[in-house]
C-alpha positions as CSV (number, residue, x, y, z in Angstrom):
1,X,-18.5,9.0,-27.6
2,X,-19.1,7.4,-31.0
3,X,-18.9,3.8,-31.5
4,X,-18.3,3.9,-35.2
5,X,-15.0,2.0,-35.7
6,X,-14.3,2.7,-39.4
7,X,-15.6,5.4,-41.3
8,X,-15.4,5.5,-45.3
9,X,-15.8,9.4,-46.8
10,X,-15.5,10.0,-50.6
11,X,-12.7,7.0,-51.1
12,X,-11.3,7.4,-54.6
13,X,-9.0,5.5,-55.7
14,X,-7.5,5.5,-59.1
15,X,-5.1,3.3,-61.0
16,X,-3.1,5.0,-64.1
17,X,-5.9,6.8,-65.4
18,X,-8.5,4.0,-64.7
19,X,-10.9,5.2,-61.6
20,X,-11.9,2.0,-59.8
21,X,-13.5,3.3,-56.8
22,X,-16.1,6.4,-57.3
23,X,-16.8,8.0,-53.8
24,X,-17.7,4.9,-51.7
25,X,-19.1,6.2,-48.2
26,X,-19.6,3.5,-45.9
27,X,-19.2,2.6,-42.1
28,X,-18.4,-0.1,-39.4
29,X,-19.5,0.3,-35.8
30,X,-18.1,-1.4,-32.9
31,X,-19.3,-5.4,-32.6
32,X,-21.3,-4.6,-36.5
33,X,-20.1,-7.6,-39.0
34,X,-20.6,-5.2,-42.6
35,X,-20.6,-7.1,-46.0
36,X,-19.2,-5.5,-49.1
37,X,-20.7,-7.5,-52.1
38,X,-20.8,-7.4,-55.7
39,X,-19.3,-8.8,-59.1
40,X,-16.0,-9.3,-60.0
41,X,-14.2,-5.9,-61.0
42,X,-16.6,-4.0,-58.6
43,X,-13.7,-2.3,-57.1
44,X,-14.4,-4.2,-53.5
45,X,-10.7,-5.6,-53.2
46,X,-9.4,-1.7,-54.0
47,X,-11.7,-0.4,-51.2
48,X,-9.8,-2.9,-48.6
49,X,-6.8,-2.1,-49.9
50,X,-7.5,1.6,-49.7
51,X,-8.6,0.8,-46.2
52,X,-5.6,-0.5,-45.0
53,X,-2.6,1.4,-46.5
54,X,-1.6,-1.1,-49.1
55,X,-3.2,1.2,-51.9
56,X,-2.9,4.8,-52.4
57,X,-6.0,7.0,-52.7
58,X,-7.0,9.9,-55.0
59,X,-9.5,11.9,-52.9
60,X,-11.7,11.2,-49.9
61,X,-10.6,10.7,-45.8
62,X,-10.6,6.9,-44.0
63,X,-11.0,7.4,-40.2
64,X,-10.3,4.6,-38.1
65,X,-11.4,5.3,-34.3
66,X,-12.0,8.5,-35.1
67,X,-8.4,9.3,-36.6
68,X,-7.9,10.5,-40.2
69,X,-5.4,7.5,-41.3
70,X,-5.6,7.9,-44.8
71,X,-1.7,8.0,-46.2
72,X,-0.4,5.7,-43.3
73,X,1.5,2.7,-44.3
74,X,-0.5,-0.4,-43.6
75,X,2.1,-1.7,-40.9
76,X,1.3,1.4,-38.6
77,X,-2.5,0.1,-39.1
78,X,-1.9,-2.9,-38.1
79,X,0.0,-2.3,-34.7
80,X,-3.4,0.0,-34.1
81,X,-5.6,-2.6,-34.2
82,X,-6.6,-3.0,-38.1
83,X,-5.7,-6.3,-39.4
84,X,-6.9,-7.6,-42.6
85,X,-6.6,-11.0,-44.1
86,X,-6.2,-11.2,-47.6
87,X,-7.9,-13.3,-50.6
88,X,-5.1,-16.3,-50.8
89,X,-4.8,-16.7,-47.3
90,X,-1.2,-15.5,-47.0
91,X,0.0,-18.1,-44.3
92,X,3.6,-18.8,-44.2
93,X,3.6,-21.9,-46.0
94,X,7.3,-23.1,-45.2
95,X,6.6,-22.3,-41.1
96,X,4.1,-24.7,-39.2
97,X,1.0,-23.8,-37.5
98,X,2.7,-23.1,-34.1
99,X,5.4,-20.6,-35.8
100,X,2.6,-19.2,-37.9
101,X,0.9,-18.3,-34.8
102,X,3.5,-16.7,-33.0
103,X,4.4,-14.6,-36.1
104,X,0.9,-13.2,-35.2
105,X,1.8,-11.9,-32.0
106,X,5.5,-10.5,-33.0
107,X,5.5,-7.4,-31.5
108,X,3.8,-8.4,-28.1
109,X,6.2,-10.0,-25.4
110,X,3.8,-10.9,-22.8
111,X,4.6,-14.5,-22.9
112,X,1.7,-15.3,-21.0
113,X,-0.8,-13.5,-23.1
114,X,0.2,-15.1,-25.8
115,X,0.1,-18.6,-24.7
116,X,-3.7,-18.1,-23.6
117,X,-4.2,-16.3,-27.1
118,X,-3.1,-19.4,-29.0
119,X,-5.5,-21.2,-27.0
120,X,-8.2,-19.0,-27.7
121,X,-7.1,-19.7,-31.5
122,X,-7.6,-23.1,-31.0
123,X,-10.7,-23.0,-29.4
124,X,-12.3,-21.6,-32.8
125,X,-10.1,-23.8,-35.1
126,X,-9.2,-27.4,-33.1
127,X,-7.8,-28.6,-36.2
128,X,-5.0,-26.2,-35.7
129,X,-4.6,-27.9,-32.4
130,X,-4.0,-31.1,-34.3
131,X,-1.8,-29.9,-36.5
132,X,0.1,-27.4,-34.4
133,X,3.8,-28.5,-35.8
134,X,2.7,-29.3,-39.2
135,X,3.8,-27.2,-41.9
136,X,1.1,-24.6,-42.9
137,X,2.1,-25.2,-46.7
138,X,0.9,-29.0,-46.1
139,X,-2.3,-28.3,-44.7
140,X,-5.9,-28.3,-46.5
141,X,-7.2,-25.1,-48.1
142,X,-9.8,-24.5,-45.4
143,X,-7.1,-25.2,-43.1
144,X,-5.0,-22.7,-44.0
145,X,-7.5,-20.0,-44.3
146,X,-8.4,-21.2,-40.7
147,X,-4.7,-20.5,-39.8
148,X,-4.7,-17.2,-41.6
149,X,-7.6,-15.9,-39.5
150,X,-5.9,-17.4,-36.0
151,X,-2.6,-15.2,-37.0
152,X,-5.0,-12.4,-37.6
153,X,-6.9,-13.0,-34.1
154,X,-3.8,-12.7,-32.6
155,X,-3.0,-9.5,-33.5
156,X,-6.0,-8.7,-31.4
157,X,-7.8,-6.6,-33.9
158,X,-10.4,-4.2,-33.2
159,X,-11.4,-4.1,-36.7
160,X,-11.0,-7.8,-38.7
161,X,-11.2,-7.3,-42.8
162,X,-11.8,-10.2,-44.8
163,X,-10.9,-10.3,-48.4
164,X,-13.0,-13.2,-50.3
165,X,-12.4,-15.9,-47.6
166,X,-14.8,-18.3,-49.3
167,X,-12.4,-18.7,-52.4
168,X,-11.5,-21.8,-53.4
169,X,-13.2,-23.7,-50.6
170,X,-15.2,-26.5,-50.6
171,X,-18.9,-25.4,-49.4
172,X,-18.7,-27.4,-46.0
173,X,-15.7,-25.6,-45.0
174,X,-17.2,-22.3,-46.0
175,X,-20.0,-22.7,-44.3
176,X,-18.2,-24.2,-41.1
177,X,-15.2,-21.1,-41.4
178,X,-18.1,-18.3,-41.8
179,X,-19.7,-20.1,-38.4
180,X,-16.9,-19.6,-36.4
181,X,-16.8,-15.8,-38.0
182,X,-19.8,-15.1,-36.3
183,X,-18.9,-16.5,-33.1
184,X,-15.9,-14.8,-33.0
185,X,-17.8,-11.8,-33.6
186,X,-20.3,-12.7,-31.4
187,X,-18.5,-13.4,-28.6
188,X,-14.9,-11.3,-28.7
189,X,-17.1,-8.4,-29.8
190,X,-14.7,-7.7,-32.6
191,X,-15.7,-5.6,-35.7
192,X,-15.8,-7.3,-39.0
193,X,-15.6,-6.4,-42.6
194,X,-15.9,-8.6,-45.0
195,X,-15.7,-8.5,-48.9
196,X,-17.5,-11.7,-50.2
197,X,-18.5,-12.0,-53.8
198,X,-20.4,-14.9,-52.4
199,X,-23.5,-12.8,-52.2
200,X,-25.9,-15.6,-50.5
201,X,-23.1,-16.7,-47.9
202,X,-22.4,-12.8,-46.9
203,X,-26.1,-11.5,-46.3
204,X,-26.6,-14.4,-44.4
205,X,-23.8,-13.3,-42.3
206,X,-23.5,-9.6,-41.7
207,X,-25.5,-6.9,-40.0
208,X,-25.1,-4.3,-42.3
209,X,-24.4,-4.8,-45.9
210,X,-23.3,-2.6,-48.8
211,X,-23.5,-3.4,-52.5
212,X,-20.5,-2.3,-55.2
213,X,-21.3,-1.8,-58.6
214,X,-18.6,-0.1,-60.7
215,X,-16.9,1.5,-58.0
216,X,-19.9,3.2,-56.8
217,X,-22.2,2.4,-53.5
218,X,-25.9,1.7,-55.0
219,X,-27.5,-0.3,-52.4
220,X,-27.0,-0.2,-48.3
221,X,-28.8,-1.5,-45.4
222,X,-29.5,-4.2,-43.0
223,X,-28.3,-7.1,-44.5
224,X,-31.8,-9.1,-44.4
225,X,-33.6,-6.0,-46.3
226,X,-30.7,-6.7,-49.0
227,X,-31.1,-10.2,-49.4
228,X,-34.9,-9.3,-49.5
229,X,-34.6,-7.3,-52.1
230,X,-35.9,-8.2,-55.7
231,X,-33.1,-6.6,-57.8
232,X,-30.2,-8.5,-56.0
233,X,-31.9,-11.5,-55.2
234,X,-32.2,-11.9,-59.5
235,X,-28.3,-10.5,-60.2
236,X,-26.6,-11.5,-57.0
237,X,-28.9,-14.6,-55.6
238,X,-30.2,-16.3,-58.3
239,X,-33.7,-17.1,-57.5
């Protein structure tokens, strides 16, 4: 039985008469953490969006679990499992943390379940503990980007995407939010991928990496040979 959780086939995607994404080919296997980096206007957000229903594509085939899914709406992706969340965070900023949460788990009705989920959230993010009936538009920025990946966790994903969740963050909290990614991946054994124009931050992070350039695939590996190599370490790096 394959393990691959995500596969990427040909993925065009056009807007008006604009083509933004070329014929990206990529994968995610189950437990991998899989970087996409490159500039701004590299067509990285498109391929999430293509990914997960939000936007339409011109030509290629997404298979999630071994399923064609291209064409499904991205709320039918979500109750399977893929859960994405996006650059800005997209917490509920006039709910508080604990109604946040529970928004995460609307369509399970295990009470139980979800009471040891929350927990599990706030194992990974104690400051959610702490702020648990605090309104999630009054919290920090690394707070609420915190908060947007416990609502995400309790979806139970089997595959987590990540659009830009460095942005606008202080470099503490990035660095302590991309910790806890790992661990999460580490130890729930869910799938990641993550788009991260931080190019340093996201090779230090991911197994496998994959490098845009005007909508096209022109580097992929293990994330260390990427970081090794000379090209992107002088566009990307900056040493």
């Amino acid at each position: 039985m394959s393990n691959t959780v995500l596969k990427v086939a040909g993925l065009k995607v056009a807007y008006g008469g604009i083509q933004a994404v070329k014929g990206v080919d990529l994968e995610v296997n189950q437990g991998e953490l899989i970087a996409l980096i490159g500039a701004n206007g590299a067509g990285k957000t498109t391929t999430l969006k293509a990914v997960t229903g939000i936007q339409p594509i011109a030509a290629g085939d997404i298979k999630f679990l071994g399923v064609s899914i291209a064409g499904q709406g991205a709320w039918n992706l979500v109750k399977q499992g893929l859960v994405m969340v996006p650059e800005g965070r997209g917490t509920f900023v006039r709910l508080t943390v604990e109604e946040n949460l529970q928004l995460g788990a609307i369509t399970r009705g295990n009470k139980v379940e979800i009471a040891t989920d929350v927990e599990r959230v706030f194992g990974y993010f104690p400051r959610l503990r702490e702020r648990y009936r605090q309104q999630a538009g009054t919290l920090s920025g690394g707070e609420q980007q915190m908060l947007a990946i416990g609502r995400a966790m309790m979806l139970r994903p089997k595959l987590l995407l990540l659009d830009e969740p460095s942005f606008g963050l202080a470099p503490l909290i990035v660095q302590e939010v991309f910790s806890i990614l790992k661990q999460m991946n580490q130890r729930e054994k869910v799938s990641i991928f993550l788009v991260e124009q931080n190019a340093a931050l996201a090779l230090d992070l991911a197994d496998q990496a994959y490098l845009l350039e005007t909508g096209r695939v022109v580097m992929a590996g293990a994330a260390r040979e990427l970081r090794e190599d000379e090209n992107i370490r002088r566009a990307y790096l900056g040493y």
